[in-house]
C-alpha angles and dihedrals in degrees: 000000000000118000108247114238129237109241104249111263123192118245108268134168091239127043094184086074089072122076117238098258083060104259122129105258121249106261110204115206089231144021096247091054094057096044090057093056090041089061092042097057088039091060094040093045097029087236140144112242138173137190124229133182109242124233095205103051104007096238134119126254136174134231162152111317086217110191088351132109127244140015129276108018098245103193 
């Protein structure tokens, strides 16, 4: 059976900006923005899903609410 390859990613500081099926994350310019698409795609995927403030571009992205209640983080 053939390895399956990992798709090519560009050198970055930070591989945490990068989703895990290889593609960059979304960044959203503020943290409304990204709350309403958090609750978007949580509605759509039936998914929990938070915002965070990155430290490498600033922006806001969303993701998985991994061992924590609730849905979108609304702090």
């Amino acid at each position: 059976m053939a390895r399956r390859r990992r798709p090519h990613r560009p050198l970055t500081l930070d591989a945490s900006h990068w989703r895990a099926d290889g593609q960059p994350k979304v960044r959203f310019g503020s943290r409304a923005d990204a709350l309403v698409a958090a609750y978007e795609r949580a509605q759509d995927a039936d998914a929990e899903l938070g915002v965070y403030e990155c430290a490498f571009c600033h922006g806001w992205h969303m993701g998985r609410r991994a061992g924590r209640r609730g849905g979108v983080d609304e702090r």
